[in-house]
C-alpha positions in Angstrom: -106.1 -49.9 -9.7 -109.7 -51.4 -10.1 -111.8 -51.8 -13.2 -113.8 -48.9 -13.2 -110.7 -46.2 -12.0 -108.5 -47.8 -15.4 -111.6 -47.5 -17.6 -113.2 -44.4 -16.6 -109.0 -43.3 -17.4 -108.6 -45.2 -20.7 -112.1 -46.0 -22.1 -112.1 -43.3 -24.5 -109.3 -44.9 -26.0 -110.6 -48.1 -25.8 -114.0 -47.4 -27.4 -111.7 -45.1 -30.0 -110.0 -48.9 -30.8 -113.5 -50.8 -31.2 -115.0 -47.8 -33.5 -111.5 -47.6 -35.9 -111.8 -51.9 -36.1 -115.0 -53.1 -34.9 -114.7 -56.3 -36.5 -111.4 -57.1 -35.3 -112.6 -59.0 -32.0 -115.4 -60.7 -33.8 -114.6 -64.3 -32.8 -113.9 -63.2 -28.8 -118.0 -62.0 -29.2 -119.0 -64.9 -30.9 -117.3 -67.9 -29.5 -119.2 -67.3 -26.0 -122.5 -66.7 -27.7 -122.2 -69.9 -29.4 -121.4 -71.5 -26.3 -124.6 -70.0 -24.3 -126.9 -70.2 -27.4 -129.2 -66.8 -26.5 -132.3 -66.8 -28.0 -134.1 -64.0 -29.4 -136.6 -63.4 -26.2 -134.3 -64.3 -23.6 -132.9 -61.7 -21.2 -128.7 -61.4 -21.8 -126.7 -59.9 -19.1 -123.2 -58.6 -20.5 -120.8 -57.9 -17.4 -118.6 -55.9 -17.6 -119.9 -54.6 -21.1 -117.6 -52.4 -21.9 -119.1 -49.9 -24.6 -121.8 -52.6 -25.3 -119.9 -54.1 -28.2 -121.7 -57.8 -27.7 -124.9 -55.9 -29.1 -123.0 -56.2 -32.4 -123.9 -60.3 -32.1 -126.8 -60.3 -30.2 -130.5 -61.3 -31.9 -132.6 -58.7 -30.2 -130.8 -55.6 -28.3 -133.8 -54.9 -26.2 -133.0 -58.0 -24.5 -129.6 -56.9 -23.5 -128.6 -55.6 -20.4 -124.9 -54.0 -20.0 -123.9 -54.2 -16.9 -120.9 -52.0 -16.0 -118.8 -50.1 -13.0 -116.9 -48.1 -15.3 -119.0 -44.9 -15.8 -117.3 -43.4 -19.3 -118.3 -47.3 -20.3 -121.6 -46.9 -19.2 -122.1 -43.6 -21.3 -120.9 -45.1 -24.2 -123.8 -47.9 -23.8 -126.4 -45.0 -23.0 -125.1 -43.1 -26.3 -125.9 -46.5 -28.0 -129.1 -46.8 -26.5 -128.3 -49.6 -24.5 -130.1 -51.1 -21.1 -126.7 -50.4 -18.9 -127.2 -50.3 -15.2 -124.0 -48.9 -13.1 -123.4 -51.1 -9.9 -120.2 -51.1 -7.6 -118.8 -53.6 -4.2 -120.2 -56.7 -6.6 -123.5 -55.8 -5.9 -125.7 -56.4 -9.4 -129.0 -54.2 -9.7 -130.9 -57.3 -11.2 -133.5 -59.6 -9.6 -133.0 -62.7 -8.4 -133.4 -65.5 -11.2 -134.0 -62.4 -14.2 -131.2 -63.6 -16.1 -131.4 -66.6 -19.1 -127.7 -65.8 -20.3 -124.7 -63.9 -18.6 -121.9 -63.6 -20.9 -118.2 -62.4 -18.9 -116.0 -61.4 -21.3 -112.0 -60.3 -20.8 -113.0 -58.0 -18.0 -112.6 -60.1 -14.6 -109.2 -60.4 -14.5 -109.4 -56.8 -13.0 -111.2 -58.1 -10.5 -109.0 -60.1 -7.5 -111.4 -61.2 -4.9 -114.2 -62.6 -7.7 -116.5 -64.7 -4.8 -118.8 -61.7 -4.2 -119.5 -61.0 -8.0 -119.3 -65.5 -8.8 -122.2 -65.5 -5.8 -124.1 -62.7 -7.5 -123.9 -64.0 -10.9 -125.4 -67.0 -9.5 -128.1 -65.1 -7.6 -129.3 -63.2 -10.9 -129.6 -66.4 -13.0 -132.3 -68.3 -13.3 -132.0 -72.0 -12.4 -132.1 -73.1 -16.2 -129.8 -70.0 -17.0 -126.3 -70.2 -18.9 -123.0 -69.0 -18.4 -120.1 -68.2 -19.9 -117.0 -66.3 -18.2 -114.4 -66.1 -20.3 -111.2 -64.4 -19.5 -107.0 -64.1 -19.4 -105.3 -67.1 -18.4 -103.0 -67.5 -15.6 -99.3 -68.0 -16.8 -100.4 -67.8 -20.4 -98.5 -65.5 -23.0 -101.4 -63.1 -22.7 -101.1 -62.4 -19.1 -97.3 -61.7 -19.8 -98.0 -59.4 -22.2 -100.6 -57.5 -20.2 -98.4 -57.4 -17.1 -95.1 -56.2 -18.4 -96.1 -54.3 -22.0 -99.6 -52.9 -20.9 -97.9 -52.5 -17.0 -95.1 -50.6 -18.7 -96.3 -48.1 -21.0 -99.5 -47.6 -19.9 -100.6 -44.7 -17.3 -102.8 -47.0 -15.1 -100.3 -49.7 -15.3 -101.3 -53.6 -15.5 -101.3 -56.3 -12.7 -104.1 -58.9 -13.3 -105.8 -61.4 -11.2 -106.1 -64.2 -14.2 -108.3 -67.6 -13.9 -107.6 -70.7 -13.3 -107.6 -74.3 -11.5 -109.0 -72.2 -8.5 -111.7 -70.4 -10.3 -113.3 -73.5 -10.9 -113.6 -74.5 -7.3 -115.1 -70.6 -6.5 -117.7 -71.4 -8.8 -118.2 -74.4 -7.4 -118.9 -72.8 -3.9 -121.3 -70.4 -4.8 -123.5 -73.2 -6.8 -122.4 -73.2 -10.1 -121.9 -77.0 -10.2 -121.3 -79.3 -13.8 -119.4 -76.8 -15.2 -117.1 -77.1 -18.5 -113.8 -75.7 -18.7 -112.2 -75.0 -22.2 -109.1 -73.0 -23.6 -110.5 -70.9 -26.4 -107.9 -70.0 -29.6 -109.2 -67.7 -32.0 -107.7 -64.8 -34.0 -107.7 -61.0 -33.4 -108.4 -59.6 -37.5 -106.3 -56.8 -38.8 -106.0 -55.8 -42.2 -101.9 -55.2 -41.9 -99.2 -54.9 -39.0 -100.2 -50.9 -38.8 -103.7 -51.1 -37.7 -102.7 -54.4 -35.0 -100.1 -51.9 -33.7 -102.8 -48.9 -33.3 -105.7 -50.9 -32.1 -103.1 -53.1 -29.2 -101.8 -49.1 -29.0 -105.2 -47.9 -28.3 -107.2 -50.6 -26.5 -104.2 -51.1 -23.9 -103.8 -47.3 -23.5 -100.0 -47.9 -24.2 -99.2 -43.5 -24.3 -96.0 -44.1 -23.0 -94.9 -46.8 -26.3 -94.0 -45.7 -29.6 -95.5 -47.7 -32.3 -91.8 -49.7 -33.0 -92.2 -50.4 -29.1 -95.6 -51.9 -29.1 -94.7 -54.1 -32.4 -91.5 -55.0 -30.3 -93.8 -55.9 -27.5 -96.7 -57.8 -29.7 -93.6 -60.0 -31.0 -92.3 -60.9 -27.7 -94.9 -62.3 -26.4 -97.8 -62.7 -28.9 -97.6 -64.6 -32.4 -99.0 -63.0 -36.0 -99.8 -64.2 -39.4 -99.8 -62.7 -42.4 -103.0 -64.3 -44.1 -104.4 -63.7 -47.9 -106.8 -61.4 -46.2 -104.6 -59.7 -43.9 -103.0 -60.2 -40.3 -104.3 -62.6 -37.7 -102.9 -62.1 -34.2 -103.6 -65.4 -32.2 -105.4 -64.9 -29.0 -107.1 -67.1 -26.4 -109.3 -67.2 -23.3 -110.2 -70.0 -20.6 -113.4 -70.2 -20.3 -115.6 -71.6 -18.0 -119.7 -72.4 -18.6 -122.8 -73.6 -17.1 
């Protein structure tokens, strides 16, 4: 399954994850923001967005634009009032050089053939522009956990098309030239074991998993911490910016 047929599926539940914890993913928001440095009258492309949850982080919404295939995702941004323009076949309905900043977040290992969407990224940013994809790992403990727990006990199932030493040379072919390529390690926030196990339940979709079998899961592949201010599940993305 593609992006938008698991997420206009399990977005519901998804978004239902990011309303009960919105704070949880903090750092996954921050980390590329701090890496692109937006400022306040710069145009920000988001893609996918999601429900728009980088407007959390962002200086000024109006100069967001949430790009997304998924249309329960794009409603979600439109309830928020959001800029969110649909688009599908990795064609993006923005102008050539509009962008300053496009931030990819966690979303393009759904995608397997990422040339056609690399070459329109390029095409939408300006010269001077920034980027930052950031996204699952191939052979990393994340991509095991998404394609056997999240493959398992979720209804749309999990195979992902993860980065790595290749992405780097797709960039490279569609101009994106000079760029930086970093591991990012951060924490996923949780104020005990119970809400971790509902939010992984409810962001993965895992309706097949009891909550003992999504703890089993999380402690199979994934580490946790039990911190003076609650749990801290380690996470991390590669990353690659412009």
């Amino acid at each position: 399954m593609n992006y938008s047929d698991i997420f206009d599926q399990r977005g519901a539940m998804y978004h239902e994850a990011m309303g009960l914890y919105p704070e949880a993913r903090r750092l996954e928001f921050e980390i590329p923001l701090s890496i692109c440095t937006p400022k306040a009258d710069e145009v920000i492309v988001d893609l996918p967005s999601g429900g728009g949850y980088i407007s959390n982080y962002v200086e000024s919404k109006s100069a967001l634009f949430c790009l997304e295939s998924s249309q329960q995702f794009a409603a979600i941004c439109e309830h928020k009032n959001l800029r969110v323009k649909l688009f599908k076949n990795d064609q993006l309905p923005l102008n050539n050089n509009e962008t300053d900043v496009l931030i990819s977040i966690a979303g393009l290992h759904h995608v397997e053939k990422k040339i056609p969407l690399f070459s329109e990224m390029r095409r939408i940013l300006k010269p001077t522009g920034r980027l930052c994809i950031a996204d699952v790992q191939q052979g990393s403990h994340i991509a095991l956990f998404l394609d056997d727990i999240v493959d398992r006990y979720s209804n749309t199932g999990h195979h992902g098309f993860y980065l790595d030493e290749g992405t780097l040379t797709e960039l490279n072919n569609v101009g994106f030239y000079q760029v930086t390529q970093k591991l990012l390690k951060y924490v996923w926030k949780f104020s005990s074991v119970e809400a971790m196990v509902t939010y992984m339940k409810l962001l993965f979709g895992l309706t097949k998993a009891t909550n003992a079998m999504v703890l089993q899961g999380v402690e199979q592949y994934l580490t946790f911490n039990q911190t003076q201010q609650g749990i801290e599940l380690e996470w991390e993305l590669l990353s690659f910016s412009v």
